[in-house]
C-alpha positions in Angstrom: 52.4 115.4 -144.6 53.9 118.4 -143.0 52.4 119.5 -139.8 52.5 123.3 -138.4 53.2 123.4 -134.5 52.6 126.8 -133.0 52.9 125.8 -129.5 56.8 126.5 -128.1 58.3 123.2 -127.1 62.0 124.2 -125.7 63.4 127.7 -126.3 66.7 125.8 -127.3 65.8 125.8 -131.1 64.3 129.6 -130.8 68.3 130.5 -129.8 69.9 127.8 -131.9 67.6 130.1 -135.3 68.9 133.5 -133.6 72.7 132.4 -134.0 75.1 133.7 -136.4 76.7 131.5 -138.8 79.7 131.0 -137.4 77.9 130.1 -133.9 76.2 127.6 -135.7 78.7 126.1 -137.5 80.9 125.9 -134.4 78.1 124.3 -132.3 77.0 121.6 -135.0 81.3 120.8 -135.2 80.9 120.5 -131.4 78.1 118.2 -132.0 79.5 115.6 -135.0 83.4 115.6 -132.7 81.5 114.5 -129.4 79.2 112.4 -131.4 82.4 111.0 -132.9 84.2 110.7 -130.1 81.1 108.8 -128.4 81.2 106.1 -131.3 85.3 105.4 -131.2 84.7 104.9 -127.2 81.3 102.5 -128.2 83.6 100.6 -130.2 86.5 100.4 -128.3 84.3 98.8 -124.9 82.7 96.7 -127.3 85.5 95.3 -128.4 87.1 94.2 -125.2 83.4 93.4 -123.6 84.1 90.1 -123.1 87.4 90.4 -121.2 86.9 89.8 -117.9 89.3 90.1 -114.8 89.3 86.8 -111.7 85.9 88.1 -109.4 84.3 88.2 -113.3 84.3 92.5 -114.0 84.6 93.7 -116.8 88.4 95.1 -117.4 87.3 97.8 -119.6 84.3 100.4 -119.0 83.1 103.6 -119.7 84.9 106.4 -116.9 82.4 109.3 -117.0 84.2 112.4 -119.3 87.2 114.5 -119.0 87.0 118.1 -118.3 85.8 120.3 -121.2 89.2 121.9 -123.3 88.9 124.2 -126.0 90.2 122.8 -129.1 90.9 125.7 -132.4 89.5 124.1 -135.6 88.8 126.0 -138.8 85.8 127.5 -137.5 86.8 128.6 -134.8 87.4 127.3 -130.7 85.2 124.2 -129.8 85.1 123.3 -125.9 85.0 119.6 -126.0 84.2 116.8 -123.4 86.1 113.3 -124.1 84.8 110.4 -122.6 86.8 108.5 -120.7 87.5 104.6 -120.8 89.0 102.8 -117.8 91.4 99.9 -119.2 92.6 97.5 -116.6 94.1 95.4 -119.2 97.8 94.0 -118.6 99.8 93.1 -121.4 103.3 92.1 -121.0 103.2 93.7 -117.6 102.3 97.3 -119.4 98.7 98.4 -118.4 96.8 99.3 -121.1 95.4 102.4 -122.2 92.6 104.1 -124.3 93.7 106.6 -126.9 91.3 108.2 -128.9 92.7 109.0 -132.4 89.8 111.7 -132.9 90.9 113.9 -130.0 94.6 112.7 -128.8 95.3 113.8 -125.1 97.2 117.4 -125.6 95.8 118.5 -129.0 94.9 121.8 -128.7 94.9 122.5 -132.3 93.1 121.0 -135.6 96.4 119.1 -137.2 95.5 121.3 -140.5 95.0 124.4 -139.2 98.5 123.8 -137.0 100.2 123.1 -140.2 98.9 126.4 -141.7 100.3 128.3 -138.8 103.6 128.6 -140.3 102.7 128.9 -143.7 100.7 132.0 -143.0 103.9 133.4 -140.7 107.1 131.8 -143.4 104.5 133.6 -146.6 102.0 136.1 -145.5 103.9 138.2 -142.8 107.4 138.3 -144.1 106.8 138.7 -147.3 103.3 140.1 -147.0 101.8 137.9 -149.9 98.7 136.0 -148.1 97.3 134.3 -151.3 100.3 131.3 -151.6 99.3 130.8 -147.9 95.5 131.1 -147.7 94.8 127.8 -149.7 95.8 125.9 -147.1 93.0 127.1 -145.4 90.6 125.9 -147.8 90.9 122.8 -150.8 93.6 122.2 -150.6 93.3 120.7 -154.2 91.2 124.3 -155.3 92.3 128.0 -154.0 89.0 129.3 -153.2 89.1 132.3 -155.8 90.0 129.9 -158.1 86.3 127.6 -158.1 84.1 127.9 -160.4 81.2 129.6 -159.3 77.9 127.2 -158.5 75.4 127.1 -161.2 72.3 129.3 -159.9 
């Protein structure tokens, strides 16, 4: 059964409902990367739990986060926090290291939307015909003005 709460408990939902759409849309992608990002670290750590180095640490633990960086995706610039993983591993004298495949070190960029870059400079600006470059941005299967429209 539904219940009705009057009472205010945080005024973070009250701002969250007073958002734009593209504010929320950027904030629930910051959300699901650092959620993401949180789960391929998990994973890692958990894998290599039970190496252990001579006084009996663990060789590979959780290292706090990096500095937040802005990343462009479709919707806009995210800042995101990676985590950080301290690996102490040696493997044929080369230490180790975690690379998360979410969020690589220098990306800056969404891979897609750097790949649309030039399409939208090589068709839209020289030749000034945006529509053989805009579906790049979208399915790439289906050219948005090409989907049928939803049954009502």
């Amino acid at each position: 059964m539904l219940e009705l709460i009057t009472a205010k408990a945080t005024a973070e939902p009250e701002a969250a409902v007073r958002g734009t759409l593209d504010e929320l849309a950027r904030e629930g992608a910051r959300r699901m990367i650092e959620a993401a990002l949180q789960l391929e670290v998990e994973e890692y750590v958990n894998r290599h739990r039970s190496e252990r180095d001579p006084a009996g640490h663990a060789v590979v633990v959780r290292n706090g986060t990096a500095r937040p960086r802005s990343v462009t995706t479709g919707v806009g610039p995210i800042p995101v926090a990676a985590p950080r993983v301290n690996d102490r591993r040696m493997v044929d004298g080369q230490r180790q290291r975690f690379t998360s495949a979410i969020l690589p070190p220098y990306l800056r960029r969404s891979p897609r939307l750097a790949g649309v870059l030039p399409l939208l400079y090589l068709h839209g600006l020289s030749s000034g015909d945006f529509r053989e470059a805009l579906p790049a941005c979208w399915d790439r299967r289906r050219p948005a003005w090409r989907r049928a429209p939803s049954p009502a």
